[in-house]
N, C-alpha and C positions, 0 to 999 in steps of 0.2 A: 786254428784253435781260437778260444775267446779271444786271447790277446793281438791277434793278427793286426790289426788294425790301431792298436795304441801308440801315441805319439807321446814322446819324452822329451820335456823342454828343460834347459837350463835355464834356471829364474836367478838373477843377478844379485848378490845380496845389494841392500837400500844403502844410501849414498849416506857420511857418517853426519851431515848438514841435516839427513829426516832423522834421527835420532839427537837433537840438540838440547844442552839441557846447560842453563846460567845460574851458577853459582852468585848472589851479591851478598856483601855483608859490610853493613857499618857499625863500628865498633869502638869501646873506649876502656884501654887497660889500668887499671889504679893503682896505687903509690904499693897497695898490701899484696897487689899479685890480682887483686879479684876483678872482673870483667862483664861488660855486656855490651849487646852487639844486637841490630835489628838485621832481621835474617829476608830475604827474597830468593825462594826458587823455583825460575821460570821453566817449563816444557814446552818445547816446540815440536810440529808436527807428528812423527810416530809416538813421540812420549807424550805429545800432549792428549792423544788420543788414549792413551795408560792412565794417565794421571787421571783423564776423567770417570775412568774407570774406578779408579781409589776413590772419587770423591761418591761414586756411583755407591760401590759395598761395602765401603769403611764408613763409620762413625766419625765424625771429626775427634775426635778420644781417642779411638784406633790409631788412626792415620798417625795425628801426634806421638802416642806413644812408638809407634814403627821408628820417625826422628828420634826419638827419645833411643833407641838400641843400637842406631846404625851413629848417631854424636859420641855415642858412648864409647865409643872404639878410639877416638880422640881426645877426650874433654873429661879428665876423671869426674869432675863435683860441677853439675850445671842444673839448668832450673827452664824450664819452658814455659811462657806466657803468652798470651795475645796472639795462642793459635789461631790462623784465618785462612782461606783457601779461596781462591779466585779462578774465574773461568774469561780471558780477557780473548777477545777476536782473534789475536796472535796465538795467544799464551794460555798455558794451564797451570798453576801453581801451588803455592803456597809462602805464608809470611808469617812469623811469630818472629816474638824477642827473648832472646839465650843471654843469662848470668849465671855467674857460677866464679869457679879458682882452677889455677893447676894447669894452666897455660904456658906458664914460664917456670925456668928452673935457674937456680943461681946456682953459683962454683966461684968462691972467691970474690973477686969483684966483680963477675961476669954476669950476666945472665941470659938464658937461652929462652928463645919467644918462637914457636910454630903461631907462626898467621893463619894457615889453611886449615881452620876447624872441620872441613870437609874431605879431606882424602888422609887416608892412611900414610906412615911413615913407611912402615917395615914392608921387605917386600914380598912377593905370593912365595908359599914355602914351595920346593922342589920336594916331593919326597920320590920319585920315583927314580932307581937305579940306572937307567939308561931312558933317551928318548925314539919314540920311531915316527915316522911319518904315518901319515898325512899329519899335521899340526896345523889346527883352527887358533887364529890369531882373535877370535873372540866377536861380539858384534858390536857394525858399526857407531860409532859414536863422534858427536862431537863434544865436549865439557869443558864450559869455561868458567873462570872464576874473577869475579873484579872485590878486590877485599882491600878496605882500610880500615885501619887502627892508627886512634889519637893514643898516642906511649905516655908514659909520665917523663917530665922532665928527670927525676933522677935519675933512669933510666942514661940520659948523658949520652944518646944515640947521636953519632957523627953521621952527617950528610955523607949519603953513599947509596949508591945506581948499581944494579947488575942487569945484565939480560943474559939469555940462552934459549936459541932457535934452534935446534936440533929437527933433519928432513929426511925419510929414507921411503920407499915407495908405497910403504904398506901404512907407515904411523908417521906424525910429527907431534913435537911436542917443544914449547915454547912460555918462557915468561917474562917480566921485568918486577924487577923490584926497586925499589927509592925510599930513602926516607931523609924527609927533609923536614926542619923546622918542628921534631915530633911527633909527624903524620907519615906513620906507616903504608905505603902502598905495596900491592900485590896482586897481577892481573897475570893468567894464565891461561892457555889453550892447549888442549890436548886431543887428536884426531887420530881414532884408528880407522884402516878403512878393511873390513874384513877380506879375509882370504884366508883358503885353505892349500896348505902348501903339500905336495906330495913327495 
């Protein structure tokens, strides 16, 4: 028949290094709670090949506002400026500068500070009753994040380090945190490498 002669390949999904994407952010949190922070994020390879896409059929208006719904999911009250988009020999990007409030929460004498104005807290809802195979572990990626934030002294932050490497065949995920002297750091990687399980 027609088909006699068709050949079927299996094509490897892409290594999670061609989908890499850097998160940077410098930033300075004030005594009222309110915030800003210049933003950089870079595309490598297969995204960078995405992104020039966006810079291709969006508007730089567009584009922004896309930032503008996908921060929203972290950042109740924020404000975008000095949208810009770059096309560098490595890299495909984008840069503006985010203020805004609603970053930290108090409880007493306490208060609570998410650094990563980029990923979500809460995690993917499960709604379905039972799972069955085959289950797609999603596409490859790599995403890193190098974030500082200058804290306000009242704030009263003690010098204090953590790290967590976590390594398992399909994903790793890893960070360190420090804060010393007021200067919040927070560098992160997270690597899944896709497969589909049967």
């Amino acid at each position: 028949g027609a088909h006699e002669d068709t050949l079927f390949f299996h094509l490897k999904y892409p290594e999670p290094m061609a989908r890499r994407r850097v998160f940077h952010l410098d930033g300075e949190l004030a005594e009222d709670g309110t915030f800003n922070a210049k933003i950089n994020i870079a595309n490598f390879d297969v995204l960078a090949n995405t992104e020039k896409g966006q810079h291709r059929y969006l508007s730089l208006e567009e584009q922004k506002e896309q930032w503008e719904r996908q921060l929203n999911k972290t950042v109740p009250v924020f404000n975008i400026t000095d949208f810009k988009r770059y096309d560098h020999t490595d890299s495909v990007g984008v840069t503006f500068d985010i203020s805004g409030k609603g970053l930290t929460q108090s409880s007493g004498g306490l208060s609570l500070f998410k650094p990563d104005i980029f990923t979500e807290s809460a995690p993917n809802l499960l709604t379905a009753e039972s799972r069955k195979s085959p289950i797609w572990l999603g596409t490859s990626i790599q995403r890193e994040t190098n974030i500082s934030w200058k804290i306000p002294v009242s704030m009263k932050a003690e010098k204090f380090e953590d790290s967590i490497q976590q390594e398992c065949n399909d994903c790793s995920i890893g960070f360190d945190l420090s804060v010393t002297n007021n200067q919040l750091k927070f560098n992160s990687k997270k690597i899944i490498r896709s497969k589909l399980i049967n």
